[in-house]
N, C-alpha and C positions, 0 to 999 in steps of 0.2 A: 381175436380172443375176446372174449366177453367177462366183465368184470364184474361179481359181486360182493355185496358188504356184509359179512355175519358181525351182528352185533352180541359181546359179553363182555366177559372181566376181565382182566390183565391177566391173571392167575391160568383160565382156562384158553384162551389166544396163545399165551407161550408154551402149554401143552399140550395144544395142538399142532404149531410149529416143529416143538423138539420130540415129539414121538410119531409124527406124519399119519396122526389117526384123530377124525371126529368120530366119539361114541355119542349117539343121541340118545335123549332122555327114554324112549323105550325102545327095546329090542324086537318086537313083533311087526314086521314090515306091514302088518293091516293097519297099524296105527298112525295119526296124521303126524303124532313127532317123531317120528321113526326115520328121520332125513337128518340130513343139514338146512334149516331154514337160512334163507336170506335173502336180500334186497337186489334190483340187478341196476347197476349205473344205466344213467336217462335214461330210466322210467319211471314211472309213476311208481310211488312206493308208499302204502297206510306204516305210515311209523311213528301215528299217534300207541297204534296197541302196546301192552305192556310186556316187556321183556323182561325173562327170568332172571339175567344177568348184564351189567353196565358198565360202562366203564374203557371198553377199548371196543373197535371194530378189527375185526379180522377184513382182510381183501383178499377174495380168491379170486384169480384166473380159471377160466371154463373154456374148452377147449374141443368140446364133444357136440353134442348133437342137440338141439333143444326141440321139447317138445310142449304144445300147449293142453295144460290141463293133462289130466290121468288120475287115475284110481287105484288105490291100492289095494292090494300094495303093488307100488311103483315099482318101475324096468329100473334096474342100475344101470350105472356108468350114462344117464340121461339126465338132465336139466328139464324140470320139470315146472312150467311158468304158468302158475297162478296170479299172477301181477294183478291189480296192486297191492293183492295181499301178502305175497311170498313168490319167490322162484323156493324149490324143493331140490336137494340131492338124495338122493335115495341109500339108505342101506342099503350095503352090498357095492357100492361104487369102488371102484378100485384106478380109475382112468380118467384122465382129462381135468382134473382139480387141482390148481398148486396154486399155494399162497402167494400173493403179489406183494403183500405189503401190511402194517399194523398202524393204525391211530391208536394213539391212549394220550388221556389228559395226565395231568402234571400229577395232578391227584393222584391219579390213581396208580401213578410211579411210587409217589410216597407212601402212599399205602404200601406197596407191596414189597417196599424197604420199611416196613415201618420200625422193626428192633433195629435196635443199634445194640454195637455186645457191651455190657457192661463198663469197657472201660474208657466211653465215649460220655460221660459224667455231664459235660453243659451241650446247654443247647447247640451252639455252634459244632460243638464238634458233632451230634449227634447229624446236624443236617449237612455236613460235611463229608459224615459218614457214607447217607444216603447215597449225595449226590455224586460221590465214586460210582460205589455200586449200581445206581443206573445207567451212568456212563457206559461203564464197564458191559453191563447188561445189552442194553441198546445197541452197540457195537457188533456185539455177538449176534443180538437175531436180526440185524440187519446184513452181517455177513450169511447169515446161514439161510436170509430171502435171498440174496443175492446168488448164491449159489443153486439154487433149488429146491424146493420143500414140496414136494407131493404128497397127497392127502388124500387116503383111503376112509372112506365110511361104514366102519365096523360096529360091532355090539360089543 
């Protein structure tokens, strides 16, 4: 199986996880972000360019067929290896993509705990607060990689 890295936010990794759908930024398969972009483990990868969103990497498993280069709009249910610029999953993919795994920095945990309900009054308890709730968090989408999470590329 072949492993790669999409890089974004904490926010958008876990709803991709808990709804088992990447939506790309446009819906028109002629278009270049009309995939899933990402990087593929040992290989060469440009990951100076700028990304929309930061924060966590998603790691999917690829399972299917890869193919080098192509034009869109791209075949679904293919891996589509641009390296070093990008591998591509295509809108329309419904086969062969399931999450392996999530990085996110500390940060960006606490960011996404960052209210505490009001009656978390001092600091301590407010980062006490947090630091449940990611617990708790964590737990959950590491059982539910654990179990399985396949990922269709919808609009």
């Amino acid at each position: 199986m072949t492993t790669l890295r999409h890089y974004t936010d904490l926010a958008s990794a876990l709803r991709i996880i808990e709804e088992g759908k990447f939506r790309p930024r446009y819906s028109d398969p002629r278009a270049g972000d009309s995939c899933l972009n990402a990087f593929m483990d040992g290989r060469p990868a440009n990951t100076d360019q700028c990304f929309e969103r930061e924060g966590a990497i998603l790691r999917f498993g690829w399972s299917g067929p890869v193919h080098i280069g192509g034009k869109f709009p791209l075949k679904a249910d293919v891996l589509h290896d641009f390296l070093p610029w990008r591998v591509a999953v295509p809108l329309g993919t419904r086969r062969h993509l399931t999450v392996v795994g999530l990085d996110a920095s500390g940060k960006a945990w606490e960011d996404y705990f960052d209210n505490a309900p009001w009656y978390c009054i001092t600091a301590s308890l407010q980062r006490g607060y947090r630091l449940q709730k990611m617990k708790a968090e964590k737990a959950r989408i590491a059982d539910m990689i654990a179990s399985g999470v396949s990922v269709s590329v919808v609009s």
